[in-house]
DSSP file (Angstrom, degrees, kcal/mol; ACC not computed):
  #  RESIDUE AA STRUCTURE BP1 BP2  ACC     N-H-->O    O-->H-N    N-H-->O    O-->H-N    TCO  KAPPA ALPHA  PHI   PSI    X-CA   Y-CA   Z-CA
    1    1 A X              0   0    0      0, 0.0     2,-0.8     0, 0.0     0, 0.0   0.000 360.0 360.0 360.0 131.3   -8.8   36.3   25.9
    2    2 A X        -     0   0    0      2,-0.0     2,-0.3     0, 0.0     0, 0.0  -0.730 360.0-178.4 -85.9  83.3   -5.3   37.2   24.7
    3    3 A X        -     0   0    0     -2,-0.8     2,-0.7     1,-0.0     0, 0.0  -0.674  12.6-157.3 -98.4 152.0   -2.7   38.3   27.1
    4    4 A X        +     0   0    0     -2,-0.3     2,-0.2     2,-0.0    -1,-0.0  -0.903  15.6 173.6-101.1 121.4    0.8   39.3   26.6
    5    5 A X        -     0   0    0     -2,-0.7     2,-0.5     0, 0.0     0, 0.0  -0.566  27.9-116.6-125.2-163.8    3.2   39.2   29.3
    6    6 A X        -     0   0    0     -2,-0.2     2,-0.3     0, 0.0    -2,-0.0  -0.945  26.5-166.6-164.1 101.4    7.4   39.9   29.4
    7    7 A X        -     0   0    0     -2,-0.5     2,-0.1     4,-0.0     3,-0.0  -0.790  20.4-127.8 -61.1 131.2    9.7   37.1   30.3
    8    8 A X     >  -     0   0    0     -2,-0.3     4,-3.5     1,-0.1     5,-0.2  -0.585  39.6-111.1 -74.2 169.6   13.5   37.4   31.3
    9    9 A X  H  > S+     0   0    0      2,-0.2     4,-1.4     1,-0.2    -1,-0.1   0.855 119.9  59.8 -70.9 -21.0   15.2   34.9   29.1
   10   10 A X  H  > S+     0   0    0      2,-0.2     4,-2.0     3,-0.1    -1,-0.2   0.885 111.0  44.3 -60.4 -42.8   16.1   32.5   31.9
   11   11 A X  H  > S+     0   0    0      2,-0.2     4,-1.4     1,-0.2     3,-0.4   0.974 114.9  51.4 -47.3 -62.0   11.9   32.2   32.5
   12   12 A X  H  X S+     0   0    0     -4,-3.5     4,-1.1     1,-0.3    -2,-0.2   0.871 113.2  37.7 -61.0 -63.3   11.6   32.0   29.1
   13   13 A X  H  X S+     0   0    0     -4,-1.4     4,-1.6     2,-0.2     3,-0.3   0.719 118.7  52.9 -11.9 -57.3   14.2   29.1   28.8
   14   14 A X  H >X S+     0   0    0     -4,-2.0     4,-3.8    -3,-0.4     3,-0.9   0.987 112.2  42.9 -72.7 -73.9   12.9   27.6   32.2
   15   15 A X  H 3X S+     0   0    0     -4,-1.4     4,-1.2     1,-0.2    -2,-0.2   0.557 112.7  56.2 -60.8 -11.3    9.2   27.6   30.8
   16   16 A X  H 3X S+     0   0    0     -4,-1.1     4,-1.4    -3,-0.3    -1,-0.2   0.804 110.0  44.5 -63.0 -51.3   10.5   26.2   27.2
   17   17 A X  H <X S+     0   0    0     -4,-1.6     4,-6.6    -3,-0.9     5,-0.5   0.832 109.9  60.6 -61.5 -59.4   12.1   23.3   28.7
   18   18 A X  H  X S+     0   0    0     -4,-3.8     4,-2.4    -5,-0.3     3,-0.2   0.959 110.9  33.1 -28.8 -74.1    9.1   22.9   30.8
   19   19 A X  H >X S+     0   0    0     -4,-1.2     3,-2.0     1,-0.3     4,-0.7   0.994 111.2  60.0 -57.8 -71.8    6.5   22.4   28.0
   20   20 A X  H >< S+     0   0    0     -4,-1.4     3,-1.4     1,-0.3    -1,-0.3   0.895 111.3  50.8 -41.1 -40.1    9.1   20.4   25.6
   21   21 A X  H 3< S+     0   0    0     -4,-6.6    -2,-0.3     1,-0.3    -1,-0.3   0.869 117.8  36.6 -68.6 -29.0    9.1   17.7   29.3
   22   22 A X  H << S-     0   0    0     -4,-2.4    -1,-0.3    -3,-2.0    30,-0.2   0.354 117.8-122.2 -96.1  15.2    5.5   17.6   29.4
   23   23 A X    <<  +     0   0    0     -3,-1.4     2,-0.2    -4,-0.7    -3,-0.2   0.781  64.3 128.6 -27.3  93.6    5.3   17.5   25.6
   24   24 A X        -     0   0    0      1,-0.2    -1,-0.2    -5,-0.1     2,-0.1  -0.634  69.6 -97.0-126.8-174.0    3.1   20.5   25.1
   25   25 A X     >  -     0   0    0      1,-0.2     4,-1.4    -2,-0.2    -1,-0.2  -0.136  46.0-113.4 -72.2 172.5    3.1   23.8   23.0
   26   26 A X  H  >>S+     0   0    0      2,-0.2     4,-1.7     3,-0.2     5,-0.7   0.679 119.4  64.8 -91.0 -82.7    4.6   26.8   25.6
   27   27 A X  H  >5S+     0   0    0      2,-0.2     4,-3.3     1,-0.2     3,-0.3   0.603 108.2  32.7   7.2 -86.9    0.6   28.0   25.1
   28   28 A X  H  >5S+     0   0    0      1,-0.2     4,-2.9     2,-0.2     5,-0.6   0.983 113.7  58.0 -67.4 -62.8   -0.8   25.1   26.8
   29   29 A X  H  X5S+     0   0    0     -4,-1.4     4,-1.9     1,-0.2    -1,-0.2   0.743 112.9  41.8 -25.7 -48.5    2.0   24.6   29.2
   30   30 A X  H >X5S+     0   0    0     -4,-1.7     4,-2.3    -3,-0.3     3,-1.4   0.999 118.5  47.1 -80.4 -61.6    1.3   28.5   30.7
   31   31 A X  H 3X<S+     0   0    0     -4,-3.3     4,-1.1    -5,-0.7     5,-0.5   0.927 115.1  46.4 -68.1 -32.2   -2.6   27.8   30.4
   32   32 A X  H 3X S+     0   0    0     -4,-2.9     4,-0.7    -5,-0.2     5,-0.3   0.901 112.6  52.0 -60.6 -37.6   -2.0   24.2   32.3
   33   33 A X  H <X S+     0   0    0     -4,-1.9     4,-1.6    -3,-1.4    -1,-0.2   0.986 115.9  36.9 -62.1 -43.1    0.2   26.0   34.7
   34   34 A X  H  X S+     0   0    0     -4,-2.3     4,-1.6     1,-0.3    -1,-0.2   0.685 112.6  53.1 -87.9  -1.9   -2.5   28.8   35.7
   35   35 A X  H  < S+     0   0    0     -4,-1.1     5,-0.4    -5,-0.4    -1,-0.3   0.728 106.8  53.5-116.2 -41.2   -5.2   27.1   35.6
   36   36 A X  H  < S+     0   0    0     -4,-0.7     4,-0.2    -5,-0.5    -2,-0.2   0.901 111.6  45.8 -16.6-121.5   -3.4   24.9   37.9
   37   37 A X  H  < S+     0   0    0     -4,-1.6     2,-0.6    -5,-0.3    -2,-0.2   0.746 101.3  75.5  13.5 -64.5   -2.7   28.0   40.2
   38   38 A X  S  < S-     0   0    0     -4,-1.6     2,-1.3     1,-0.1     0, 0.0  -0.624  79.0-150.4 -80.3 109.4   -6.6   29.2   39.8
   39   39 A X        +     0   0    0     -2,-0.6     2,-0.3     1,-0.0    -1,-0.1  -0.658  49.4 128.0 -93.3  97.0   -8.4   26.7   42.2
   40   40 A X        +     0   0    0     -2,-1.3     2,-0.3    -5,-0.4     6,-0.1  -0.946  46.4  10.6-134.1 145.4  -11.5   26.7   40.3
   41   41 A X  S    S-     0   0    0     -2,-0.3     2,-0.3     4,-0.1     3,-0.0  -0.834  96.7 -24.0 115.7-156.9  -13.9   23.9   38.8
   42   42 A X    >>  -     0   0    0     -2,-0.3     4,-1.9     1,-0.1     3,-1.8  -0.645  60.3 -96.7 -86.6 144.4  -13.6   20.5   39.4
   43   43 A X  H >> S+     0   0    0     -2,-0.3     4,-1.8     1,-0.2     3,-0.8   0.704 126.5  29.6 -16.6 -80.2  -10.8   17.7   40.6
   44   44 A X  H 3> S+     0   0    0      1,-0.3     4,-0.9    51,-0.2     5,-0.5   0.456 106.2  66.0 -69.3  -6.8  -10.3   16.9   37.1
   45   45 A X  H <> S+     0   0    0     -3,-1.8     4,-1.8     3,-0.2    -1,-0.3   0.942 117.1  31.7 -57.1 -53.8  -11.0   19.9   35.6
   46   46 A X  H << S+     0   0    0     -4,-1.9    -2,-0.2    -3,-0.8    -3,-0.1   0.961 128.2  40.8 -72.8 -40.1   -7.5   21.2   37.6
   47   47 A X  H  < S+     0   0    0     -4,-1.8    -1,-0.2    -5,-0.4    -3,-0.1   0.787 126.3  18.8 -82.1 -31.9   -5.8   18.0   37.5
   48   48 A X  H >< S+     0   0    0     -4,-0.9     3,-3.0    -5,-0.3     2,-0.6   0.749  85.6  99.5-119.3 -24.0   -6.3   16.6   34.4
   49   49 A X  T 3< S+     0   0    0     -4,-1.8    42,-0.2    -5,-0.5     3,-0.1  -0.326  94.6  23.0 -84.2 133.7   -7.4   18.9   31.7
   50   50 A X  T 3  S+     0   0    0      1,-0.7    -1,-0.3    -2,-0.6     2,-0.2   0.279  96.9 118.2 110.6 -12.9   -4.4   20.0   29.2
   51   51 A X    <   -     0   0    0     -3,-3.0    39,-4.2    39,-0.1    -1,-0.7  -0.642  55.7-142.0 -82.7 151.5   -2.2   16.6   30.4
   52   52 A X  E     -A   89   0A   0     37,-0.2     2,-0.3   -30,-0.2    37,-0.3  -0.609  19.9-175.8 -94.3 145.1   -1.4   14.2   27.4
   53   53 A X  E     -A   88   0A   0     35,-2.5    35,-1.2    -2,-0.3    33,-0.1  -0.946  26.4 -93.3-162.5 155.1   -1.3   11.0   27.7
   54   54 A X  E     -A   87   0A   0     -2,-0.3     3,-0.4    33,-0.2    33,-0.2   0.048  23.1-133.9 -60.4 157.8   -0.6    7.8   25.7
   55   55 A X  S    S+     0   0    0     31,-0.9     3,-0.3     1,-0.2    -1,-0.2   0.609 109.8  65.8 -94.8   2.6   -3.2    5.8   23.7
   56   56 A X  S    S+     0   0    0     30,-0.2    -1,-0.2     1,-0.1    -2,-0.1   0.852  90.0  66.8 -78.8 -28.9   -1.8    2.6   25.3
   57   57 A X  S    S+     0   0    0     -3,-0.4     9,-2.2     8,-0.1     2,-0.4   0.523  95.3  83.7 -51.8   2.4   -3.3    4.3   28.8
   58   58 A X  E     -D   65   0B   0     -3,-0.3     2,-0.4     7,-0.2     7,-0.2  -0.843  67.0-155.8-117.9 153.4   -6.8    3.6   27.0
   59   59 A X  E  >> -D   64   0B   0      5,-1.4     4,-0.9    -2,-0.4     5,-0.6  -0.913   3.1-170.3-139.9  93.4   -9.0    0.4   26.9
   60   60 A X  T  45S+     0   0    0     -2,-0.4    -1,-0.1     1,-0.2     5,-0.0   0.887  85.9  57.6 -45.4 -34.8  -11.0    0.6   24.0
   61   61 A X  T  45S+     0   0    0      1,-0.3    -1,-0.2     2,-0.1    -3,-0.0   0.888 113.5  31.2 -81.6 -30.1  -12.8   -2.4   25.4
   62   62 A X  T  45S-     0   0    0      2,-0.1    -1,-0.3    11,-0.0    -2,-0.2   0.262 100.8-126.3 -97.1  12.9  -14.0   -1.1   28.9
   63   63 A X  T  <5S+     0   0    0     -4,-0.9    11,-1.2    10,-0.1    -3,-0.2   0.771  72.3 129.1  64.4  16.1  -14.3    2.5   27.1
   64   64 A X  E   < -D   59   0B   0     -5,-0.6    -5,-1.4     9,-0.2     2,-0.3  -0.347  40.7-164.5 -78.9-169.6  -11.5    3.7   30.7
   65   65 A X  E     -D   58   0B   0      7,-0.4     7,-3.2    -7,-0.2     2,-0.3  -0.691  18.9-117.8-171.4 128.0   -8.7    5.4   30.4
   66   66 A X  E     -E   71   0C   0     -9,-2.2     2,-0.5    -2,-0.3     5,-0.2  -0.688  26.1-175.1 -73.0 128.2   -6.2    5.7   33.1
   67   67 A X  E >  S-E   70   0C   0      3,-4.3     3,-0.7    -2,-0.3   -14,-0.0  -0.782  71.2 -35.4-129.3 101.5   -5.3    8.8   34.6
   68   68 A X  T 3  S-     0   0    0     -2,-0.5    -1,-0.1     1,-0.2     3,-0.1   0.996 129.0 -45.8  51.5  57.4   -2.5    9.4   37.3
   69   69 A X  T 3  S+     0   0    0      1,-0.1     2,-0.2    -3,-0.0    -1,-0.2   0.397 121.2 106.0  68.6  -5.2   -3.8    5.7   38.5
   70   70 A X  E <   -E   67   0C   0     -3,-0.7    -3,-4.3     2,-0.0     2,-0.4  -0.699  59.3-142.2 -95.9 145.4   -8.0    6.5   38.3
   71   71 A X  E     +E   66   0C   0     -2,-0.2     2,-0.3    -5,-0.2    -5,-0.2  -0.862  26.3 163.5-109.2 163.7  -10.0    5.2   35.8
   72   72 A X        -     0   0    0     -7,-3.2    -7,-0.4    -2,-0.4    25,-0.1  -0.946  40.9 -90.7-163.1 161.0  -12.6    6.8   34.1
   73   73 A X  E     +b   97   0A   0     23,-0.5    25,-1.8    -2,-0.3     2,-0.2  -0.319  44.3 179.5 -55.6 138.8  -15.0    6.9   31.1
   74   74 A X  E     -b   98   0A   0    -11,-1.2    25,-0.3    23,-0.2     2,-0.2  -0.899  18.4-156.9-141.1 171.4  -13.6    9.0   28.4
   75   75 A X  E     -b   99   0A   0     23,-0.6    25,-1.1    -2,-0.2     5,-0.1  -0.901  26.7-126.0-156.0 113.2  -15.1    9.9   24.7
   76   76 A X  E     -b  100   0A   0     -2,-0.2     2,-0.9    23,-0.2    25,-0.2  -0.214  16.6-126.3 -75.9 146.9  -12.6   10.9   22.1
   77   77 A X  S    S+     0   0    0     23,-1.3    25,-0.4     1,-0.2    -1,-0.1  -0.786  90.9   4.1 -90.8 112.4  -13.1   14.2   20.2
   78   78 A X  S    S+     0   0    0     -2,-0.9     2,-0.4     1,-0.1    -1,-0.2   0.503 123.1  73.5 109.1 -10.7  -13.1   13.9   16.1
   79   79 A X        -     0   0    0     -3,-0.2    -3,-0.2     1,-0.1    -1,-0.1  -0.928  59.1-155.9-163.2 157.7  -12.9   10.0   16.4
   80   80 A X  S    S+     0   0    0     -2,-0.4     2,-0.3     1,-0.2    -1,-0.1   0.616  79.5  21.9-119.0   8.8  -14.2    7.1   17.1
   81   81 A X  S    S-     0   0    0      0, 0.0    -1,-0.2     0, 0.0   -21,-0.0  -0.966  82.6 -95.6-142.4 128.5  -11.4    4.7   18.0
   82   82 A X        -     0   0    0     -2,-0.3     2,-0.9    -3,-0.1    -2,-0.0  -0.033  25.0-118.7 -28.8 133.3   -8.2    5.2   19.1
   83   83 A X    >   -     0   0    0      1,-0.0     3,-0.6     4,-0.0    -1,-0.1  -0.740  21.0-131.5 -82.9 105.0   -4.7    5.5   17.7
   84   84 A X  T 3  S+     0   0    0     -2,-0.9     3,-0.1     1,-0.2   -28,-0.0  -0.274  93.4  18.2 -50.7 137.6   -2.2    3.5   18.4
   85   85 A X  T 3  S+     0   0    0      1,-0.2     2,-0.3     0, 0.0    -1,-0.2   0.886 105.3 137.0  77.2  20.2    1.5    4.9   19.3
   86   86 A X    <   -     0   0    0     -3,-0.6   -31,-0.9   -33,-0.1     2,-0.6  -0.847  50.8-141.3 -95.8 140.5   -0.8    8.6   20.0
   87   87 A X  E     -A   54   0A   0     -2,-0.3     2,-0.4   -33,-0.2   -33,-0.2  -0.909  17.6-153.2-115.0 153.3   -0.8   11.0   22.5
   88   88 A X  E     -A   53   0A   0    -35,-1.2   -35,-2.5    -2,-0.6     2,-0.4  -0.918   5.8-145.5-123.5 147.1   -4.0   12.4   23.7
   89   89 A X  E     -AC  52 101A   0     12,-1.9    12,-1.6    -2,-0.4     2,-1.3  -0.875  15.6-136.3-120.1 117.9   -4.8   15.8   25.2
   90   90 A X  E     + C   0 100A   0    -39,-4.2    10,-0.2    -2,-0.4     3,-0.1  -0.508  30.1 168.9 -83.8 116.3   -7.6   16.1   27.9
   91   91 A X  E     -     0   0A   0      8,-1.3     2,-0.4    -2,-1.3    -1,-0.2   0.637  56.3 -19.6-104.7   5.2   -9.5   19.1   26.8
   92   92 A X  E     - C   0  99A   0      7,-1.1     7,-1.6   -44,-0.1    -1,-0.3  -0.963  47.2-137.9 176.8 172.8  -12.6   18.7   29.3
   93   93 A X        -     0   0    0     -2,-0.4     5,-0.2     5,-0.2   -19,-0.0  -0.364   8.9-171.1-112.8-168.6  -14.9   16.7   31.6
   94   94 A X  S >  S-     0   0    0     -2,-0.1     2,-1.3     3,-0.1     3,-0.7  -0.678  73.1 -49.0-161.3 112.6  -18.2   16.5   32.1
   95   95 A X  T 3  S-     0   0    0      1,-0.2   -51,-0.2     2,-0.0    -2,-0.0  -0.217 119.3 -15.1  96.2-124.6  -18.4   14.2   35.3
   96   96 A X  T 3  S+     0   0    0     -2,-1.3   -23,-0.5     2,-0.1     2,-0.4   0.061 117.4 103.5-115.3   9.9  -16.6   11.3   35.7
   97   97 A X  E <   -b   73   0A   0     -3,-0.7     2,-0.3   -25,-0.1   -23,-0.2  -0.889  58.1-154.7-123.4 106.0  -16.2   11.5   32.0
   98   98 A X  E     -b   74   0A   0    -25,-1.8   -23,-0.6    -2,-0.4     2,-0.4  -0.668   6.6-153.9-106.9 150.4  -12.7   12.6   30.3
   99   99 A X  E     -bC  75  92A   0     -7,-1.6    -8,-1.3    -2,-0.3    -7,-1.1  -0.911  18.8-168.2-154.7 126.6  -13.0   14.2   26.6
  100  100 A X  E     -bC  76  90A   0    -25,-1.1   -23,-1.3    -2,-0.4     2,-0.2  -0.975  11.9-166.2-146.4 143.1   -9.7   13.6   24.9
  101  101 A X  E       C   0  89A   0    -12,-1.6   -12,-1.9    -2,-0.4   -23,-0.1  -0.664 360.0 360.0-123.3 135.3   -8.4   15.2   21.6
  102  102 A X              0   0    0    -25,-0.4   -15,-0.2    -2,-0.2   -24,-0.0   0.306 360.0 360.0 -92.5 360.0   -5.2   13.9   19.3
């Protein structure tokens, strides 16, 4: 779904800043924000999906990945090893199970 909404320019400014500190798109920042906001789905669905995180937070060798101090099993989207020096985007769960994107 596509919505369009109105900003003042200070919001706008505010939410720009935002996103460039989490280093996302303004896009994902807003959908990470609402989706935030909307308590629906699971812990990690709200917590975790749409955060970045570094490919040194992954251990190719126990297949975790640390997230805000939890581990969990994760399975990368589009590859089949990690990148060093990467940031990775949680774009779903299924479980205990983190689905991460470059």
């Amino acid at each position: 779904m596509k919505v369009t909404i109105k900003l003042d320019s200070m919001l706008t400014d505010q939410v720009k800043t935002s996103a460039t500190n989490e280093n996302s798109s303004v896009e994902d920042y807003i959908t990470n924000v609402l989706s935030n906001h909307v308590k629906t789905g699971n812990f990690e669905q709200r917590q975790f999906v749409g955060k970045q995180i570094d490919s040194n937070k992954i251990d190719i060798k126990s297949h975790l990945v640390m997230m805000d101090g939890i581990y969990y099993r994760f399975d990368l989207i589009n590859e089949k090893a990690p990148t060093a020096d990467t940031k990775y985007t949680v774009v779903g769960n299924n479980g205990n199970v983190l689905y991460l994107k470059k």
